[in-house]
TORKOLVEX-183514 format. One line per 4 residues: number of its first residue (from 1); their letters; for each residue x negated, y negated, z negated of C-alpha. Coordinates in steps of 0.1 Angstrom, whole numbers, plus 5000, padded with zeros to 4 digits. Layout:
REM TORKOLVEX-183514
NUM = a = X/Y/Z | ...;
***
This chain:
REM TORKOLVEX-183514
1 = xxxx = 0943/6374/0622 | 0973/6358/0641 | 0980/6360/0675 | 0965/6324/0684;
5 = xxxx = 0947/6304/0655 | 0947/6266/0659 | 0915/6253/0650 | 0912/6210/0652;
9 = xxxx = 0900/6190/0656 | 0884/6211/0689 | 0856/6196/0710 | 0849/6217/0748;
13 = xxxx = 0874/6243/0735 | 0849/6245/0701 | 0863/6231/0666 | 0840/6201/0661;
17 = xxxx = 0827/6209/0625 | 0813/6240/0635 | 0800/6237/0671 | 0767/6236/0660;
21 = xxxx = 0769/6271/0648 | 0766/6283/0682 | 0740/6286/0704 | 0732/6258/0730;
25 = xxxx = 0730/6282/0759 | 0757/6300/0776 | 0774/6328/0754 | 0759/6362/0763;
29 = xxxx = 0787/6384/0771 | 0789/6424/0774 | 0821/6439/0788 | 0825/6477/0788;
33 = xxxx = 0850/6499/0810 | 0848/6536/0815 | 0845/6531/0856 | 0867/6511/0875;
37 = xxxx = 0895/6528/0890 | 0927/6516/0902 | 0944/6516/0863 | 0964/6484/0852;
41 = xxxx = 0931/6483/0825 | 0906/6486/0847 | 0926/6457/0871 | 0925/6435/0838;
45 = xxxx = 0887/6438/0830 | 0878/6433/0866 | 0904/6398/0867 | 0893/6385/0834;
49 = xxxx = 0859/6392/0837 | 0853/6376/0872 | 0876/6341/0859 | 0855/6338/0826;
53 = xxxx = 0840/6303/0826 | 0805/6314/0835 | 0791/6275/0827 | 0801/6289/0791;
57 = xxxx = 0797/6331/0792 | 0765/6350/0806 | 0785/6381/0814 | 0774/6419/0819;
61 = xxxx = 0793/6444/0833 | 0788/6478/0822 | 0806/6514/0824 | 0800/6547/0822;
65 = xxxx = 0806/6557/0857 | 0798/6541/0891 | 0830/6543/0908 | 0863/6537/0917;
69 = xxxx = 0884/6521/0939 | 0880/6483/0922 | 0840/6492/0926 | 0841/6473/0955;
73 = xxxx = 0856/6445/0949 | 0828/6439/0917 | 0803/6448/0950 | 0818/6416/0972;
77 = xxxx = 0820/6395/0945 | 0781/6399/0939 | 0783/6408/0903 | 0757/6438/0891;
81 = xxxx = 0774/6467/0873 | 0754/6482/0850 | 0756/6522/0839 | 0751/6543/0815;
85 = xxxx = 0762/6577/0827 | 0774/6606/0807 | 0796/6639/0810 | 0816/6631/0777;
89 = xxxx = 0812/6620/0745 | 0799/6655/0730 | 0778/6659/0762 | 0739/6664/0751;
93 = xxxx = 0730/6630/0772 | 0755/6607/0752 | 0734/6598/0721 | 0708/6591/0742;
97 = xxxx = 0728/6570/0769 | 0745/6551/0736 | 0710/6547/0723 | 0700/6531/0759;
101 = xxxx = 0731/6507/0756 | 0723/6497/0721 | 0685/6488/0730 | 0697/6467/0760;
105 = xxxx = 0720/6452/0732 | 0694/6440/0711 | 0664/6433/0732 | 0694/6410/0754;
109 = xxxx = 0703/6394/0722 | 0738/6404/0737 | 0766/6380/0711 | 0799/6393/0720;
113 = xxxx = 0809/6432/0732 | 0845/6440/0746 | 0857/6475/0751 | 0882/6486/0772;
117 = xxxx = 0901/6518/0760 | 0896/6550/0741 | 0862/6561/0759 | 0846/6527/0763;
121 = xxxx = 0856/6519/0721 | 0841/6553/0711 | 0811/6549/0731 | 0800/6511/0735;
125 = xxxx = 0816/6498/0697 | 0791/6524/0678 | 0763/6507/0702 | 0772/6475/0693;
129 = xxxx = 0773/6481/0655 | 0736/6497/0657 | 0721/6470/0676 | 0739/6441/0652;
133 = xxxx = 0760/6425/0678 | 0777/6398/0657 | 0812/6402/0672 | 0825/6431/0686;
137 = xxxx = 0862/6435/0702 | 0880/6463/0712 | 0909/6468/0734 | 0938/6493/0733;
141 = xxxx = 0964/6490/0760 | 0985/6517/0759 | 1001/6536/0729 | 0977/6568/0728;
145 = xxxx = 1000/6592/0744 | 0969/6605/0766 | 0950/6610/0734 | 0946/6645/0717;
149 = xxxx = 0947/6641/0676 | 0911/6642/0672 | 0907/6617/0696 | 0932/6594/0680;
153 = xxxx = 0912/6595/0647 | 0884/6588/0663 | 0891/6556/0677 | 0905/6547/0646;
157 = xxxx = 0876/6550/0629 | 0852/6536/0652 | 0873/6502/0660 | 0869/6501/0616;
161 = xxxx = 0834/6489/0630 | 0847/6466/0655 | 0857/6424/0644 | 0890/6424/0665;
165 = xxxx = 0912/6448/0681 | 0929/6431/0713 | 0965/6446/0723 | 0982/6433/0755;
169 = xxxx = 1018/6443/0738 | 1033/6433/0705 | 1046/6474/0709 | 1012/6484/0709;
173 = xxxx = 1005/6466/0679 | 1033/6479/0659 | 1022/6512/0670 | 0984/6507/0659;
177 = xxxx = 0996/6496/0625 | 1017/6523/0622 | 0987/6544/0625 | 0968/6533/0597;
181 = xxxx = 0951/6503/0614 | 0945/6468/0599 | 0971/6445/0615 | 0950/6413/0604;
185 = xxxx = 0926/6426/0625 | 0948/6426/0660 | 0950/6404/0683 | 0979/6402/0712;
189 = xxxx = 0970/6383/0743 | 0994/6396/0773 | 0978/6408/0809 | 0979/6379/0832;
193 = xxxx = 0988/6381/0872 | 0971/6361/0898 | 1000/6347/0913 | 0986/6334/0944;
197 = xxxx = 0984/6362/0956 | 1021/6363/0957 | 1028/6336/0974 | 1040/6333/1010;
201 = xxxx = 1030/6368/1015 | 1046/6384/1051 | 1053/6421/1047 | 1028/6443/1058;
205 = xxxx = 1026/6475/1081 | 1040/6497/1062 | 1077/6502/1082 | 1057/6508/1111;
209 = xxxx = 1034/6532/1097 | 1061/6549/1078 | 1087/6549/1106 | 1109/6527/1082;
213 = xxxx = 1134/6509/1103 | 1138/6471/1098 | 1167/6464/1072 | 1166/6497/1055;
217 = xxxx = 1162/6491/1019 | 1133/6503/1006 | 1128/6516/0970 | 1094/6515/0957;
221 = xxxx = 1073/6528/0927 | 1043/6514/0918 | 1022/6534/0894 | 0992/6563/0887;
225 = xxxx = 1008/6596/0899 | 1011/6611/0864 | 1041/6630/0847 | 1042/6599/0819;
229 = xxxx = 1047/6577/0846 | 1084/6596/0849 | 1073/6603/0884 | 1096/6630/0886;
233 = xxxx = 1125/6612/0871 | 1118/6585/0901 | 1124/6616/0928 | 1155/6624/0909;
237 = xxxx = 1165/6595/0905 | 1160/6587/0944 | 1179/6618/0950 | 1213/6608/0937;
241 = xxxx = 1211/6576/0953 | 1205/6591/0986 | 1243/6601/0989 | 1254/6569/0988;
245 = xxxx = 1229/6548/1008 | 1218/6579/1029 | 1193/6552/1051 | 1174/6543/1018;
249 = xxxx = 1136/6553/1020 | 1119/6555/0982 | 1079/6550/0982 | 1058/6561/0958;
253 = xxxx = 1026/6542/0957 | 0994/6551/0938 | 0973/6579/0930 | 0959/6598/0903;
257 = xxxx = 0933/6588/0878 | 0906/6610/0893 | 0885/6610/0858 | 0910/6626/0840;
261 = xxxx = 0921/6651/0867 | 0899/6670/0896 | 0912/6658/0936 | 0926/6698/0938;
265 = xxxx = 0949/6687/0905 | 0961/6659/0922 | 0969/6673/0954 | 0985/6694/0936;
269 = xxxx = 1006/6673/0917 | 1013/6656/0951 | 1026/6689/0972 | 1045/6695/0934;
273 = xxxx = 1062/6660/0937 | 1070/6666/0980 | 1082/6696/0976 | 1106/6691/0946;
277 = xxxx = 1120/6660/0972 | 1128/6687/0999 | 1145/6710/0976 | 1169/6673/0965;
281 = xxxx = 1175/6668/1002 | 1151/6641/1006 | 1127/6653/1031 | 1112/6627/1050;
285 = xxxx = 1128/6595/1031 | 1105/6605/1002 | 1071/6588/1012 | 1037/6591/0992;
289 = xxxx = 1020/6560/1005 | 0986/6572/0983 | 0961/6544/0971 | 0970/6508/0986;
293 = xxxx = 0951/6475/0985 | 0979/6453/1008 | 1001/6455/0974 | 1016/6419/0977;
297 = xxxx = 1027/6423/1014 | 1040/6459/1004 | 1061/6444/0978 | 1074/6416/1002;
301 = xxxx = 1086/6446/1022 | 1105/6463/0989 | 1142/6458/0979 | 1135/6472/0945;
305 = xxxx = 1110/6479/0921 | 1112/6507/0900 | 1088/6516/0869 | 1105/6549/0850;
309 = xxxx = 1076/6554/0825 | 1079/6576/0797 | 1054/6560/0774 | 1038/6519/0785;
313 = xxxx = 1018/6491/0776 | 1027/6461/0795 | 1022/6473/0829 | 1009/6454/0858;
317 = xxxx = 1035/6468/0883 | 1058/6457/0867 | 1045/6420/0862 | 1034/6423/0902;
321 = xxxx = 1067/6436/0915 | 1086/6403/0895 | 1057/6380/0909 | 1066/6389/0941;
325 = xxxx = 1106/6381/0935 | 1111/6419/0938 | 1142/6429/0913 | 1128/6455/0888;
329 = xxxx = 1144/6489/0870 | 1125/6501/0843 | 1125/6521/0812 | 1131/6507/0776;
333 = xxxx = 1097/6517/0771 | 1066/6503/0752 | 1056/6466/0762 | 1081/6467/0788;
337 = xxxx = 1113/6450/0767 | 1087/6422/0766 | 1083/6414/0800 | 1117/6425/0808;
341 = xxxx = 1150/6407/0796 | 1177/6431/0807 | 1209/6417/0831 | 1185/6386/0831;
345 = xxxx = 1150/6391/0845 | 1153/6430/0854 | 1173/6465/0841 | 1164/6489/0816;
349 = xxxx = 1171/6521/0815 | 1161/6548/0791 | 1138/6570/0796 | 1138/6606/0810;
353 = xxxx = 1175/6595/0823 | 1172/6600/0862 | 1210/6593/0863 | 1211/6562/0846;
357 = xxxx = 1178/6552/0863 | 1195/6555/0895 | 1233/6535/0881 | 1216/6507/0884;
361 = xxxx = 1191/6511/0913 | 1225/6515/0929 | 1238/6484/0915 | 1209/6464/0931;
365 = xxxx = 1215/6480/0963 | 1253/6472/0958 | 1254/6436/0945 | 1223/6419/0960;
369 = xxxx = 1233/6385/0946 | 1228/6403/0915 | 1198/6413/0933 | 1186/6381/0942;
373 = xxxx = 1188/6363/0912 | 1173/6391/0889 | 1145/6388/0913 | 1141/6348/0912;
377 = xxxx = 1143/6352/0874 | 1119/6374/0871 | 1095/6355/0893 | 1103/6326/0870;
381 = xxxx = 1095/6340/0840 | 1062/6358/0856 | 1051/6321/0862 | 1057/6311/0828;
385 = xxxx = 1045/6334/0808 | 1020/6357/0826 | 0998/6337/0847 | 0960/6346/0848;
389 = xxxx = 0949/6313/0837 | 0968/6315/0806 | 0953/6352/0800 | 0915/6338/0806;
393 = xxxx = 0919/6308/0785 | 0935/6328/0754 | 0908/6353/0755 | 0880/6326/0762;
397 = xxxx = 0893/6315/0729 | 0893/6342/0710 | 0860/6350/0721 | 0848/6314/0707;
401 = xxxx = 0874/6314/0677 | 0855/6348/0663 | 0818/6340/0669 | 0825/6310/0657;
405 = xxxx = 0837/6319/0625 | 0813/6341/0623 | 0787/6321/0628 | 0799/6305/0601;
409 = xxxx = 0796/6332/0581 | 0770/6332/0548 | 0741/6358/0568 | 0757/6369/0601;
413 = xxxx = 0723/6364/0614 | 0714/6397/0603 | 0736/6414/0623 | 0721/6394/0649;
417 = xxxx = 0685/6393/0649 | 0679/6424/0622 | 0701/6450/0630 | 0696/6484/0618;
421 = xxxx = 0664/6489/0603 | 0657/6523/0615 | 0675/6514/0649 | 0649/6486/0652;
425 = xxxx = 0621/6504/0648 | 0631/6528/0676 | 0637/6502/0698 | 0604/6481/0691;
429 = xxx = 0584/6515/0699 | 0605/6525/0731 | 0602/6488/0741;
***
């Protein structure tokens, strides 16, 4: 399987010769996150899932945990979430929770199933298979460096059950088929930015609230508070540039992804990340903005963006920051060469390279016609080849492309309508 397949002639985004292989009703659509924090992934799902044609998908959302900061933006848009709570995957409750989901499956005559990442693939794919869902996607969007061995092999194995693996980065890819996975099998559609948001944005509050005066330059960094985010290499980074532009102030926005870590661990990681500014001089030009939801008007208050991840997918900071005409440094990391052409559209550094990271945060800060144009370019190119509506319409295709084809398929009605036979006989007397 290609990145895009051309199928024509096409009727209603359907090819014509097989559009009677689907079903004249909307599609019936299950999407599965692990919760919905404030993660690039978790941003995606919620985007996608909410611009989905509905004339043409009847979608479910579903996760394993209420909660998280995006929970209520799912609330206000009126959409039910649906849960199927569990501890972790060796917990006692999680066959019986992955039993629930699979009976929902089948009695819903659910068609399509999405994953999101390693715990959503391990947990809803497995479902899926039981309860004969005829197509069954999963997603990977990062390159497993939060994955012990054993959990690496696992999700191997279980997306062996699934029709599609969907990758956001042609680095992800690479990396999957370097791990033994079947590139035929995976599918790169890019994360896509709704850039309205972007546009005419004033700056928000945050001078005032920080003390920031008007026309200091502010240096800001967008991302999770974790060590592969090269958080420390950011403080570093902001300390060597503080002797030259000594009125600088350098923001780190974002917080940590609370179901990996418990809130002592991240305050923690927080007093770890102040204090390590004080001992570099930085004392109160170091600024820990925690969780923010007035990102555009932050950004319209940034003079540069600056991502110094260790290990990336394609990030959303990133795609944001150059949306919003902000100039971006990076590292020469994962999906990030892909957004990012260097001297043109943004600067890469390498990574776990404070001092480089900060040459050319000080070259922005120098030359800001340099600035200025990296940051129109950037915009540009956000426009042209990130936009949501060319995200939703690629996946709204693929989704169509594979049932389709299955459809077409000599018995894929069995995995719809049979399942597995044991399976079914469970779910017929629990019914």
């Amino acid at each position: 399987m290609k990145e895009s397949r051309t199928l024509s002639p096409v009727r209603n985004g359907v090819p014509s010769r097989l559009a009677d292989k689907l079903p004249a009703e909307r599609i019936r659509l299950l999407k599965f996150v692990t919760e919905l924090g404030c993660g690039g992934t978790e941003r995606q799902f919620l985007n996608l899932g909410l611009a989905l044609d509905a004339r043409r998908f009847a979608l479910e959302f579903t996760c394993m945990r209420r909660g998280g900061r995006l929970l209520c933006e799912l609330a206000d848009a009126g959409v039910p979430l649906r849960e199927y709570p569990i501890r972790s995957l060796c917990s006692p409750g999680a066959a019986w929770q992955l039993l629930r989901l699979a009976r929902h499956m089948s009695r819903h005559q659910i068609q399509i199933v999405h994953a999101y990442n390693f715990y959503s693939n391990a947990f809803a794919i497995p479902a899926a298979w039981l309860a004969g869902v005829p197509v069954i996607i999963a997603s990977i969007r990062d390159r497993g460096v939060y994955l012990s061995d054993g959990q690496r092999r696992l999700q191997r194995l279980v997306c062996r059950l699934a029709d599609c693996v969907l990758v956001n980065a042609d680095s992800i890819r690479e990396w999957l088929v370097s791990d033994g996975y079947d590139r035929s099998k995976i599918v790169v559609i890019r994360n896509g930015i709704d850039l309205d948001r972007f546009d005419g944005v004033r700056g928000s509050d945050v001078r005032a609230e920080f003390g920031i005066p008007q026309g200091v330059p502010v240096v800001t960094m967008l991302a999770r508070l974790n060590p592969q985010k090269g958080v420390e290499d950011f403080v570093d980074a902001a300390a060597i540039i503080a002797w030259q532009f000594p009125d600088a102030r350098f923001l780190i926005v974002g917080e940590g992804e609370l179901s990996r870590v418990t809130l002592s661990e991240d305050q923690a990681y927080r007093r770890k990340l102040i204090s390590r500014g004080s001992r570099l001089g930085l004392r109160d030009r170091l600024i820990l903005t925690g969780y923010r939801a007035d990102v555009p008007a932050l950004l319209a208050d940034t003079t540069i963006s600056v991502l110094p991840s260790h290990s990336e997918g394609l990030s959303n900071s990133i795609l944001e920051s150059m949306a919003a005409g902000v100039p971006v440094v990076a590292t020469r990391v994962g999906g990030t060469p892909e957004a990012i052409e260097h001297g043109v559209t943004g600067l890469l550094a390498p990574p776990s390279d404070p001092q480089e990271l900060a040459t050319w945060i000080g070259r922005l800060l120098i030359d800001r016609d340099l600035a200025s144009k990296i940051g129109s370019a950037g915009r540009q190119s956000v426009r042209d080849r990130f936009g949501m509506d060319r995200m939703v319409h690629a996946t709204e295709q693929l989704y169509l492309d594979l049932l389709v084809h299955k459809a077409a398929a000599p018995g894929w009605r069995g995995r719809l309508g049979l399942a597995r036979p044991a399976f079914q006989a469970w779910a017929r007397k629990n019914s």
